[in-house]
N, C-alpha and C positions, 0 to 999 in steps of 0.2 A: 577658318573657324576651328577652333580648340574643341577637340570632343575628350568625355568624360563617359564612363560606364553607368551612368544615369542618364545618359541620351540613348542606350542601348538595350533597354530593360526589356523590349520585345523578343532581342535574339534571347534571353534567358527563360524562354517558355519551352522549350524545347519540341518547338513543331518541325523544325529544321533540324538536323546534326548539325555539330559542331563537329572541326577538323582540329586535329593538334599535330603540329610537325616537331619532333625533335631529331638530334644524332647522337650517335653514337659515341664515347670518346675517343675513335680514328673518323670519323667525322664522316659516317656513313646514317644516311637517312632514315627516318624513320614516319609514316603517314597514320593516324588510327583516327575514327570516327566515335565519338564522344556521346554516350546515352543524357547526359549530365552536368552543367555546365550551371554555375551557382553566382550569382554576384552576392559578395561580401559586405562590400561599401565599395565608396567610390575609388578604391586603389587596390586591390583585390579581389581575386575568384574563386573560387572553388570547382574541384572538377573530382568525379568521382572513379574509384580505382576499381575495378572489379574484376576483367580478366587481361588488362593490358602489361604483362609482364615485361614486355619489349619497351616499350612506352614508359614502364616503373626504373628500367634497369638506364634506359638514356638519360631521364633529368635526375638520377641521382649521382650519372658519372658525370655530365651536362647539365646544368640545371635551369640552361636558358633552353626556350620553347617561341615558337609563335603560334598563334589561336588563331581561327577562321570562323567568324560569327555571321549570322545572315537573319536579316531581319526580316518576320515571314508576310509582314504587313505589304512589302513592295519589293523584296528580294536583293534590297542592298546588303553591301559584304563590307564585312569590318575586320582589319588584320591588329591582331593586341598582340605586341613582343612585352612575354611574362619570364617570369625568372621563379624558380621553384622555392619558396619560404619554409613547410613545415609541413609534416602530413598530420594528421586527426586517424583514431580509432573509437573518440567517442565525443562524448559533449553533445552542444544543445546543438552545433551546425551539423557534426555528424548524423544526427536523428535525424534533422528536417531531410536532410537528403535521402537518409536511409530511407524516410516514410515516403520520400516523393517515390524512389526505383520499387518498396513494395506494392505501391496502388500502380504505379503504370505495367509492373510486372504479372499483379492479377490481370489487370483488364486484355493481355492477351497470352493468360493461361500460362505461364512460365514461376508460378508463386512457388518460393522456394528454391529457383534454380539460380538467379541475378541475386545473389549475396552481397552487399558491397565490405569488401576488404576493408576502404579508407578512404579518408578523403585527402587531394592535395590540394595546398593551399598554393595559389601563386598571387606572385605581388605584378603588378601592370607596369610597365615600363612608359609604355604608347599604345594611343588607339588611333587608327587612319583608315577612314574610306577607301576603297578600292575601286579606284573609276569605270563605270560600267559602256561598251563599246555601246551599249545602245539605253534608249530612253527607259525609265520604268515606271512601270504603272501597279497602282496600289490592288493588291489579290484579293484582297478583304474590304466586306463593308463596313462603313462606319457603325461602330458596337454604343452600347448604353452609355449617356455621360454618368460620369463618376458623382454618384449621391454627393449633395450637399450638408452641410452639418445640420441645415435645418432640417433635411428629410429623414434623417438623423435620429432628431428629437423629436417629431413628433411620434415617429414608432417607437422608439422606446417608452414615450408618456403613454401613448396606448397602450403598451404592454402594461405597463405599471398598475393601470386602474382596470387591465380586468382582473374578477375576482376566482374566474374555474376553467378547468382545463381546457373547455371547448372555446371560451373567449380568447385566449390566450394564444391555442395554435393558428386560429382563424384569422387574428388581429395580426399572427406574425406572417401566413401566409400572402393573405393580403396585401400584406406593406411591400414585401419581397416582391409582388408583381406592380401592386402602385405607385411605392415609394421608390424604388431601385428597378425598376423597369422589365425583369425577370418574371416571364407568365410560366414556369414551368418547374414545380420544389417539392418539395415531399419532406414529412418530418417523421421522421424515425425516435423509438422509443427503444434504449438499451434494457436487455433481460438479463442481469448480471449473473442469475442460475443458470441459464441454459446457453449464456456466451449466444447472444443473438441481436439482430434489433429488428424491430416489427412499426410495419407501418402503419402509423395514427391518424393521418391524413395525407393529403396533399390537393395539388393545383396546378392546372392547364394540363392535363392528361384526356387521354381516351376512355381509359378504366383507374380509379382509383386506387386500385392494387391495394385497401387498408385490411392490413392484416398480412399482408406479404414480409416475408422474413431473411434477411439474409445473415452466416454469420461475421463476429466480431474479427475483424483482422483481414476479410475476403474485400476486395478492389478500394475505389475511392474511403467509400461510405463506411466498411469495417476499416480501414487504416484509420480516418478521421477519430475511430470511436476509441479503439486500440491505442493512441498514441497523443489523445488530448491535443493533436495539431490540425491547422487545416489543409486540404490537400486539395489542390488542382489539377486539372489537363484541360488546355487551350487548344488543343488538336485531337480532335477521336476520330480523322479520316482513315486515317491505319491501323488502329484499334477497335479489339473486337466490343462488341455492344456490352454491358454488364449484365442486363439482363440475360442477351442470349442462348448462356451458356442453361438458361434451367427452365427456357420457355417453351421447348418441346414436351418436357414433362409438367407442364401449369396446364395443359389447355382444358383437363378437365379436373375440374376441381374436388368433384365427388371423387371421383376415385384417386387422387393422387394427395389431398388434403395439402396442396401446395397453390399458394395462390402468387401470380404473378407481380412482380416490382413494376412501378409503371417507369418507364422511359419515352424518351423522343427519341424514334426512329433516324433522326438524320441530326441529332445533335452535335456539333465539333467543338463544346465546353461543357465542361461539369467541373465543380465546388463540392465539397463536402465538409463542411461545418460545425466542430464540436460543441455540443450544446449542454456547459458545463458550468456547474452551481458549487460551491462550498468544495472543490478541491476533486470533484468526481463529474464526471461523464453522463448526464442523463437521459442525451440522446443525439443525433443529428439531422444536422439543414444540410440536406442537397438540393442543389439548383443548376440548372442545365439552359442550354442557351444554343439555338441554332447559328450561333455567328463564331466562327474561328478568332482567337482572343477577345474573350468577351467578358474575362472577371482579370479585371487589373488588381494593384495593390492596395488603391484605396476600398476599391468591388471586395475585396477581402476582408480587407478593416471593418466597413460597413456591417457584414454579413455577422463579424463577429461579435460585432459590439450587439448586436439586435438576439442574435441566438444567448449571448450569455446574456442579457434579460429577461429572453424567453426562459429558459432554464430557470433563473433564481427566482422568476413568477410563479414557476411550474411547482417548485419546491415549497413556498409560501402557500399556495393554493392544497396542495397536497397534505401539509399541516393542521390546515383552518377546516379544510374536508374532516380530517382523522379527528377533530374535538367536535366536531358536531353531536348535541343532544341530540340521546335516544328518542324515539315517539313513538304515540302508540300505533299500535297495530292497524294498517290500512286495509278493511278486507278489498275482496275481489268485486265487481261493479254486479249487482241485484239483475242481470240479465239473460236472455234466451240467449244459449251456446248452443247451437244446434252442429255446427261443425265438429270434428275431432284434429286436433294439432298431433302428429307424431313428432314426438322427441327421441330421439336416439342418441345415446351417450356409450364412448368408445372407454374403459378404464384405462388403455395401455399407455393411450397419448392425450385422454381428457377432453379428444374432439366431440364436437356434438351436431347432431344434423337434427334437422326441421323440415319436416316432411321432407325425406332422405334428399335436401339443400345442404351441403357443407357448409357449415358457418363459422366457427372457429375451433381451436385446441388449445392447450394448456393453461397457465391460468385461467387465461379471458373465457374459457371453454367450463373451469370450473367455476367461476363464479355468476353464469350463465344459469347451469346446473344447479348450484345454492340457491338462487330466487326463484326458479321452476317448481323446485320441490317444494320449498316453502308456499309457492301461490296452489298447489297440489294439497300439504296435508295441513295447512293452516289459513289456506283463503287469505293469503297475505299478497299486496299489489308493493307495497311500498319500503324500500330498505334505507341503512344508513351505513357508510364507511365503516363507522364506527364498529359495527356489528360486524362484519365481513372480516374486518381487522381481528375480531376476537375470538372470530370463529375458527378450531383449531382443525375441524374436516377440513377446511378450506385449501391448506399449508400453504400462505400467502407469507413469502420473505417481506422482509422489516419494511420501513418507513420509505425508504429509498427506493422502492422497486416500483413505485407511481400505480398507486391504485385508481386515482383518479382518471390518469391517463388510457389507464386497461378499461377502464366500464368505457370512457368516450371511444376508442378503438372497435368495443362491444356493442356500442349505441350506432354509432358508423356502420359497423358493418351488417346488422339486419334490416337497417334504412337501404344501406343500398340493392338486400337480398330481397326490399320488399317482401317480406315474410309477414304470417301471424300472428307474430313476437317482437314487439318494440318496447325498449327502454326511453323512459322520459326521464330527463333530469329536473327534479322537482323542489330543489331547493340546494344551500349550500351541504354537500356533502351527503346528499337524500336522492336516491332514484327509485320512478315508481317503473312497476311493470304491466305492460298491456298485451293482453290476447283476442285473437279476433275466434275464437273455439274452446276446446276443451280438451288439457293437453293429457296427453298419456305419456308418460315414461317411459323408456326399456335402457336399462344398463346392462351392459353387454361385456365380456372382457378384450 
């Protein structure tokens, strides 16, 4: 049987190394181990140059090479005699590689250090099996079948017909474990001021982490955000966790005003998903999967096509929100507060605690603080976008920065502090406010 570099698409995951042999021009050997190893199409590869000088200086006196690929699903070994075509220092292939070496490069703490120089291009000569002395058995279970186009459409018509942020993330979270078979995602919401993204929701976690922040450019999730691509890793058994690195300082909330990214402990795949409307970035789908190769090429496709309609829903919703008429004045409910709520508000970072509960910072923390004060010196329960938008104490960035998204994020995370302070979304682009006390303020520097 004739094989093709599209029978091979598993050894291009990079769970295995790839081997590249070349010589010398006196025809002396040369062995190096390969971070990166790209299929092109079906008659070319890519492989990436970073510190193999030895390896750069043979196939440009030689330019013939043979590759050792291993496929990590059952450990068969594929030998490709390539010949050296062209190198790259940019373009669209260069990126995708660049962004694959910076997200595997955070996830174990080396960001920064794995630069890639270039990429070379080779052309495939032949690809042949290498016969194995003994039988082999498949190392991995069977992973998610690849979504149908129908499973396809019906998430994206759901997105479609919801009309506000919280339908929309929920409809997309949802699909991603019903539709696509993935019980474990998180959507992130870019803050293009503070180079960050902050979590709005998620699903199949232990703790929700919404409100957890990491920033733009750090592992999967900031490369995804950073470079408008999506990025994978089908192997995180030698990879350190992403969260790890910042969860000895989460464990208390109060005092570190840091709240934990949720992960799966023994995940071997993560996705990270640009979630991208009108030409920008306004957040990402990470999804995580306990089974080693477990987002193929269509699991990508899929992912992408449902995040960019979450996005352009998000942006429409966002929109329809900001034109919402003003209304009048909602007082506070005619009842016995016997309680007292402490509100504590931090100026430096905009965090604010509730009955000293960290709950959140910066925007989300100020516009927590705007409907406080207001239910405080005007007996006011109920707001609108609209207002929040115009309010100039507020210094809320433009249109783009998802105001919608920050109150659901806001409404999120005092449901899950169970607190005395919950937000109800009360109409399109209107939230009321509820207290079970009678709050006292202190701003504090």
């Amino acid at each position: 049987m004739t094989l093709h570099l599209r029978d091979l698409k598993a050894c291009f995951e990079g769970v295995i190394p790839s081997i590249i042999s070349t010589a010398a021009s006196d025809g002396t050997p040369n062995i190096s181990y390969l971070s990166h190893v790209v299929m092109v199409d079906d008659e070319h590869v890519a492989l990436s140059n970073q510190f193999f000088a030895k390896t750069t200086a043979n196939i440009r006196a030689n330019p013939n090479a043979a590759l050792l690929l291993v496929d990590a699903r059952d450990g068969m070994q594929f030998r490709l005699d390539v010949t050296w075509a062209r190198s790259l220092d940019d373009g669209p292939l260069f990126e995708q590689v660049a962004t694959a070496l910076r997200a595997s490069s955070a996830q174990v703490g080396m960001l920064g250090i794995m630069r890639l120089k270039g990429v070379d291009i080779f052309r495939v000569n032949s690809v042949a099996s290498i016969a194995s002395m003994a039988p082999l058995e498949s190392t991995v279970r069977p992973v998610s079948p690849a979504p149908d186009l129908l499973a396809i459409a019906r998430l994206t018509r759901g997105l479609g017909a919801q009309t506000d942020a919280e339908g929309i993330v929920s409809t997309l979270l949802t699909g991603v474990s019903d539709e696509l078979g993935f019980g474990a995602a998180v959507v992130l919401l870019v803050d293009e001021n503070r180079k960050l993204l902050t979590t709005i929701a998620s699903r199949g976690y232990e703790r929700t982490g919404v409100g957890s922040e990491i920033p733009i450019s750090e592992g999967l999730i900031g490369a995804a955000a950073a470079t408008m691509r999506t990025v994978k890793i089908n192997d995180l058994s030698r990879i350190r966790r992403l969260g790890a690195a910042i969860e000895a300082s989460s464990l208390d909330e109060n005092r570190t005003r840091t709240i934990l990214l949720p992960g799966l402990p023994d995940a071997l795949s993560q996705i990270a998903v640009p979630m991208s409307a009108h030409g920008s970035v306004r957040g990402v789908l990470f999804v995580e999967s306990r089974e080693r190769l477990a987002f193929s090429e269509i699991h990508a496709a899929a992912l992408e096509t449902i995040a960019g309609q979450a996005a352009a829903s998000l942006a429409i919703s966002e929109l329809l929100a900001s034109e919402a008429p003003s209304i009048s004045p909602a007082l506070m409910p005619a009842r016995p507060l016997s309680r007292t709520v402490q509100i504590t508000h931090h100026r430096f970072d905009d965090s604010v605690f509730i009955d000293n509960v960290y709950v959140i910072k910066g925007v989300a923390g100020r516009l927590l603080l705007f409907m406080l004060q207001a239910y405080v010196s005007e007996g006011r329960s109920e707001f609108t976008n609209r207002e929040m938008r115009l309010s100039q104490g507020l210094r809320l960035p433009d249109i783009k920065d998802n105001l919608e998204t920050r109150l659901l994020l806001l409404r999120r995370r005092l449901e899950e502090k169970s607190l005395a302070v919950k937000l109800i979304h009360t109409g399109r682009g209107r939230i009321g406010l509820e207290l079970d006390g009678t709050p006292v303020i202190d701003s504090t520097g």
